[in-house]
N, C-alpha and C positions, 0 to 999 in steps of 0.2 A: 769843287774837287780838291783832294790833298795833295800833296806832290807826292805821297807813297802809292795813292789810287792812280794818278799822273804815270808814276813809273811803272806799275805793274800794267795798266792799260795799253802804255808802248811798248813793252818787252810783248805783250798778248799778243801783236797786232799781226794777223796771220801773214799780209804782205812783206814784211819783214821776216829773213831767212837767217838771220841772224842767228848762232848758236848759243847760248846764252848759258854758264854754267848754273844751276840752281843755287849752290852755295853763297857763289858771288853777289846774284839776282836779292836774294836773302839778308844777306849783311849793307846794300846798298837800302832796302826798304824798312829794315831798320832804323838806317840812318834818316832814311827821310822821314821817319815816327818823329825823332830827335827835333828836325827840322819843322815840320807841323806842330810840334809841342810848344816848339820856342816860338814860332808865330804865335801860337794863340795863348803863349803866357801861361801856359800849364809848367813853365817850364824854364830857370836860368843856369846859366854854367859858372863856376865858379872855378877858373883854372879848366879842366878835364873833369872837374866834379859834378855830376848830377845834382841839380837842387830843386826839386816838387817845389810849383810857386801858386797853382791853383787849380782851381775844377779844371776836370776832362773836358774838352769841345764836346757840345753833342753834336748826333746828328750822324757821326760814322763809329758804328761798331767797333772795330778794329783798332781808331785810334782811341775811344774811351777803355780798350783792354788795354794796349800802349800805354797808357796815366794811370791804370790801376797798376802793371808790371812796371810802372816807374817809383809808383808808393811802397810795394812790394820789395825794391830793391834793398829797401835800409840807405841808410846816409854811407856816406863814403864810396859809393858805385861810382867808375868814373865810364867816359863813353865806351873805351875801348872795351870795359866789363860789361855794358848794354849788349855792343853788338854784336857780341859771342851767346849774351844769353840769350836775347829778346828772337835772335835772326835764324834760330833756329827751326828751318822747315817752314821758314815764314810767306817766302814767295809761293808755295803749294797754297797755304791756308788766304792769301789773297786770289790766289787763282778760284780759288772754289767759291769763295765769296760774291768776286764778281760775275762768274758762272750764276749762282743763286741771282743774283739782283736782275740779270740778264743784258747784263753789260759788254761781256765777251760771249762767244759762244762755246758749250765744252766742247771739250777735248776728244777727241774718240777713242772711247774705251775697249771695242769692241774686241774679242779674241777674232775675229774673222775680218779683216781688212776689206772684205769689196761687202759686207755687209750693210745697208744702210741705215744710219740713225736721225731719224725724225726732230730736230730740235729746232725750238723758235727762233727764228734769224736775228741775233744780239742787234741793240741798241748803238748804233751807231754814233749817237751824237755825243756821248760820252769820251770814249776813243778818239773822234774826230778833236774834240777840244784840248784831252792831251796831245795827241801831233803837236795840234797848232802850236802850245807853247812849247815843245820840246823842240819847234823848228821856229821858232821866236828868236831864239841862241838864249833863253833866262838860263844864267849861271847856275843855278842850284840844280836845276833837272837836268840838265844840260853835262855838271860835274856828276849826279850819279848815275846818268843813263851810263857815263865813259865807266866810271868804276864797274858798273855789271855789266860790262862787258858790249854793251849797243853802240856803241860808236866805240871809235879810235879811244884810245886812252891818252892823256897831256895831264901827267902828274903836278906841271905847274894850277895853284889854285886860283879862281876866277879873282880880277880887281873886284875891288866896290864893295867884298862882304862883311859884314858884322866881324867881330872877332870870333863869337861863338860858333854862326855859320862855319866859319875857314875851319876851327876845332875839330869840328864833326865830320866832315869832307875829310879832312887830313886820316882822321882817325877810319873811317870807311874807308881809304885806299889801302892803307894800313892795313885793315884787316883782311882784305880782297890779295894785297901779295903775301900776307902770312899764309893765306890758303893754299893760295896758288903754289906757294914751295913746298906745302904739306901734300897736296896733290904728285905733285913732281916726285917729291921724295918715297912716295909710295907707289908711282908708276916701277921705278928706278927697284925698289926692294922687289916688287911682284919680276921682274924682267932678268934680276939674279935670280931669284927663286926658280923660275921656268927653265934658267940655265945649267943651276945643277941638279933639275930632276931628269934635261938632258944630254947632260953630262961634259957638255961647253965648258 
């Protein structure tokens, strides 16, 4: 397993009530494409620079599109430029994927709540293998479960990582509190707007 399949497997995990924003969920699985790339050497940093160093991993869909939209980027793409593009609606299109593989189980669609749907009870030992290492304490899953939002957040970065590791992390919190004040900042305009339609 990748740490992006790792992380969306634990954000899935229906025991966990966690709220999780999608946005954030998104830019954290991003980063952890970045993080599978550079383990498997598709992939070095040069400063904040993206640099294509070889084939795609086979083997998971998702991260062979990951190394084609990293070829696609053109030279000069740095991370922070990845995980605005790449993170876009990206935790839905993992969600559905492992829906398909029968990894997690979907979601319920249904317009009618007490309605029941029939679906083959997801694969367990998947999901069970991410826990275990997201309750290992490894520093990488560990720093982007915090960034989307599944544990506590400690902005401080994990000892022990690579430099390009720290990079990436840095750059995914980064882009999780850019959100997070776009969010806010848009709560805050809709909450004046409400005010002078009535007339506060």
């Amino acid at each position: 397993m990748t740490t992006a399949r790792d992380l969306a497997l634990v954000a899935a995990d229906p025991q966990d009530r966690t709220v999780v924003e999608q946005g954030d969920l998104s830019l954290a699985l991003a980063g952890a494409e970045l993080i599978d790339l550079l383990d498997a050497e598709a992939l070095t940093l040069d400063g904040d620079l993206l640099v294509p160093a070889g084939p795609a991993p086979a083997g998971d869909a998702l991260l062979s599109e990951a190394a084609q939209w990293l070829a696609d980027g053109g030279p000069g793409e740095t991370v922070d430029d990845w995980l605005w593009r790449r993170g876009r609606d990206l935790a839905g299109r993992y969600r559905t994927v492992l829906e398909e593989e029968g990894l997690v189980a979907p979601e319920r669609r249904s317009r009618n709540p007490l309605r029941r749907q029939h679906t083959a009870p997801a694969d367990p030992s998947a999901a069970r293998a991410a826990g275990e290492r997201r309750s290992s304490g490894e520093p990488v899953l560990g720093a982007l479960a915090a960034a989307a939002g599944l544990t506590e957040r400690d902005d401080d970065m994990p000892d022990g990582l690579a430099d390009d590791r720290t990079t990436v992390l840095a750059a995914v919190f980064q882009a999780v509190t850019e959100l997070a004040g776009e969010r806010q900042r848009r709560t805050i305009e809709a909450a004046a707007f409400d005010n002078i339609w009535r007339g506060d």
